[in-house]
N, C-alpha and C positions, 0 to 999 in steps of 0.2 A: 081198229081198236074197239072193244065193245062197251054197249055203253055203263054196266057196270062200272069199268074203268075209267068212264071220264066221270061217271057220278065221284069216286074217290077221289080223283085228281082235284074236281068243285071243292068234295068237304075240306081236305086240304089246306088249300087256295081259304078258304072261307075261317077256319080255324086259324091261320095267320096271321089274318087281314086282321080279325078280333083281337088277335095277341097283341100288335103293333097298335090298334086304338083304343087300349086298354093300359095295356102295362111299358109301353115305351115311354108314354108323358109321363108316369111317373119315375123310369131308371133317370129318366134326364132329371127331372126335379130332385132328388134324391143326391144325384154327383152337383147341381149346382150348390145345395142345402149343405153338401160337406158332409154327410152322415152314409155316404155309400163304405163299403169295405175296401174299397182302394186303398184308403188309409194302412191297413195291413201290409199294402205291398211297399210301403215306405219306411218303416217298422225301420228298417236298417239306418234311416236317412234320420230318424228322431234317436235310434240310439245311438249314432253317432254326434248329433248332436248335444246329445246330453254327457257324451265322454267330453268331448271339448270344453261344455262347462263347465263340471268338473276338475276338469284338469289345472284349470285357471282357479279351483281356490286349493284350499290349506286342505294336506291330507290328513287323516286321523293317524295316530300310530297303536302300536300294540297295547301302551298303557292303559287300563281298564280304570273303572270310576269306583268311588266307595259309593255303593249302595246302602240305603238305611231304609227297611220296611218297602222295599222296590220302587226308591227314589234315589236318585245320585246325589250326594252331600254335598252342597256348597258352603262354601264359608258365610256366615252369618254377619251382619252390619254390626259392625263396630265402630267406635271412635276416642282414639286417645291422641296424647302430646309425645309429640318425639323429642328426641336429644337436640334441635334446634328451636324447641317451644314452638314448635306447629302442629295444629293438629289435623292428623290423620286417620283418616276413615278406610272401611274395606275399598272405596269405590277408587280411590288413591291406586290403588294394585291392577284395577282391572285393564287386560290387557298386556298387562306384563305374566312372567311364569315366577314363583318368588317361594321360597323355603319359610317354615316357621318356627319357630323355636318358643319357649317360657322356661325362662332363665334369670338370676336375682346377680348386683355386680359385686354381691362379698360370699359369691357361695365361693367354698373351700374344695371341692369335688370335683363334679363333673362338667361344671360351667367352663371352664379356662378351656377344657379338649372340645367340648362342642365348639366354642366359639372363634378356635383356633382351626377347625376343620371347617367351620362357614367361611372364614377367612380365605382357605384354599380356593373355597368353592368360586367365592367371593371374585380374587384373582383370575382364576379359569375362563370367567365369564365378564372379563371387564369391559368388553368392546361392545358389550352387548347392553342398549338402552331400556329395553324390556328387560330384564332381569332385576330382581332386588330380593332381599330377604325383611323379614317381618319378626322381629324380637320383642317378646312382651314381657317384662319384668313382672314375677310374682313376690316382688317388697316395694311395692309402692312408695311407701312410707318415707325408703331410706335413698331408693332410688328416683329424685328429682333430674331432670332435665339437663342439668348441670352436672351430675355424678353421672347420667349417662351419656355423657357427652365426653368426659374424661376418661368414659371408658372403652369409647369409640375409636380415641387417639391412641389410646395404651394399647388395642389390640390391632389400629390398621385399619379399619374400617371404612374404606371410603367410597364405594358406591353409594350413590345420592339418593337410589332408592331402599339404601338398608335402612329401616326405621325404627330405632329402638324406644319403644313407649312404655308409658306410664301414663295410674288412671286411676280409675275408681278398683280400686280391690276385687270388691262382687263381680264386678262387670268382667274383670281380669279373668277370677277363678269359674265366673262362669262359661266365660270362652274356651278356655283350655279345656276343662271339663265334659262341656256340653257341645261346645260348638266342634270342637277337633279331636274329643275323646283323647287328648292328652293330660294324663292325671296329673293335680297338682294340688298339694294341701301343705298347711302348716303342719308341725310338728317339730316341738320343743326337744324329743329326746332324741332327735337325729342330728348328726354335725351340720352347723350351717342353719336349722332353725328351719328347712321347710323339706318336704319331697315334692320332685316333678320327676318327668319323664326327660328321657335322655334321647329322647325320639326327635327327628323329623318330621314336617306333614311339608309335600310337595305340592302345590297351587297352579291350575293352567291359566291361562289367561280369562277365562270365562268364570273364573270363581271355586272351579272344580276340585276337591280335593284327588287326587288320582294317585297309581303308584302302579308297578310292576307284577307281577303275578308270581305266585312260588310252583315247586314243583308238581301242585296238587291241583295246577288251577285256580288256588284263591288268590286273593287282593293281597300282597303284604301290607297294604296300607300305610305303615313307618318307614322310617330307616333309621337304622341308627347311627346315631351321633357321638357316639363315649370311645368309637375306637378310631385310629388316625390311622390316614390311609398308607404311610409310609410301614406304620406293623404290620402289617396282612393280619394280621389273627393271631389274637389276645390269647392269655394262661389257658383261659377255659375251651380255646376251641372255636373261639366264636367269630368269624370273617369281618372284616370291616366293610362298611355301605357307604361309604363317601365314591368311591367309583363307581359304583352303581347310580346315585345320587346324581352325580355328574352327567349318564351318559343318558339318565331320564330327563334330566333339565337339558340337553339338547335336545330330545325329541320334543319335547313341547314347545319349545323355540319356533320350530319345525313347522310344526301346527300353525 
């Protein structure tokens, strides 16, 4: 062998030796310190781990959030007297999934079918202790605790979380108005002495106003409430949303 070649074989040998007193004390510090890329090869081991987690809580469902200005709308603090002279605040709800309505007990119209189609709902979901509905009278005045307590019994009402209140007027119109964009105002020349909305607002357990999506991708936000689920579809055409209403208050159950 010439000696060229054992010169090479040296630098070699030499070039090694340097590697391994250089740079092995550190791989080892490195896999003790936890910050080697091993980690990567485990990758499957942490995401299965996080499926597992996962899986043990609440999944979300397809129901989307009302968004306002790229924030999700929750229902705003309240507190008013129910049909048993207690009072009731938003924090009462939380936790449960609950339907809302603003409704007066001498309207002549559209009150009796609303609250004859909560009533179904009412029914549908009686075993269920998270569920309740949220009814806030826009006649304060006439609608005392007592008057809605008789109106409770007249239409059936007996979930313990259906809470039909009364309150401060402003506080009332402001809710409907601002907090759930469901319109409600006095007016003398219409039957019955007030307009509201004939809508629904669905509530998750966390406070969330939520609702379904139509065929364009937006929120429907409401439901309506004016048609009964036994018509299918009213003079005009227009489908009833109590089974729809229904099959979204199971999903959030769900949740």
């Amino acid at each position: 062998m010439s000696n060229k070649t054992n010169y090479s074989y040296v630098g070699i040998t030499f070039i090694i030796l340097i590697f391994g007193i250089i740079f092995v004390p550190k791989i080892i510090d490195r896999v003790s310190e936890g910050d080697i890329i091993r980690d990567e090869s485990r990758s499957q081991d942490v995401s299965t781990s996080n499926s597992e987690e996962n899986a043990n809580k609440p999944s979300k469902t397809d129901l989307v959030y009302l968004e306002i200005n790229g924030e999700s709308k929750k229902v705003p603090a309240f507190s008013f007297t129910n049909q048993e002279g207690k009072t009731i605040t938003n924090e009462d709800y939380i936790g449960k999934v609950y339907v809302v309505e603003f409704f007066f007990t001498t309207c002549p119209t559209i009150c009796p079918i609303m609250n004859r189609n909560l009533v179904e709902v009412q029914n549908q979901f009686q075993s269920f202790d998270n569920f309740g509905v949220a009814s806030f009278t826009i006649s304060p005045d006439i609608d005392t605790p007592e008057v809605l307590k008789a109106y409770a019994d007249k239409y059936g009402i007996s979930n313990p979380n259906w809470h039909l209140m009364t309150g401060d007027e402003t506080a009332i119109y402001k809710l409907a108005n601002e907090g759930f964009n469901l319109y409600t105002a006095k007016d003398d020349s219409v039957e019955g002495g007030f307009e509201h909305s004939g809508n629904f607002a669905l509530i998750d357990k966390e406070g969330y106003i939520r609702s379904r999506q139509d065929d364009f991708g937006n929120p429907k936000i409401f439901y309506n409430g004016l048609i009964e689920e036994a018509v299918g579809v009213d003079e005009d055409g227009i489908p009833q949303e109590i089974t729809i209403l229904k099959e979204d208050i199971a999903k959030l159950l769900k949740e």
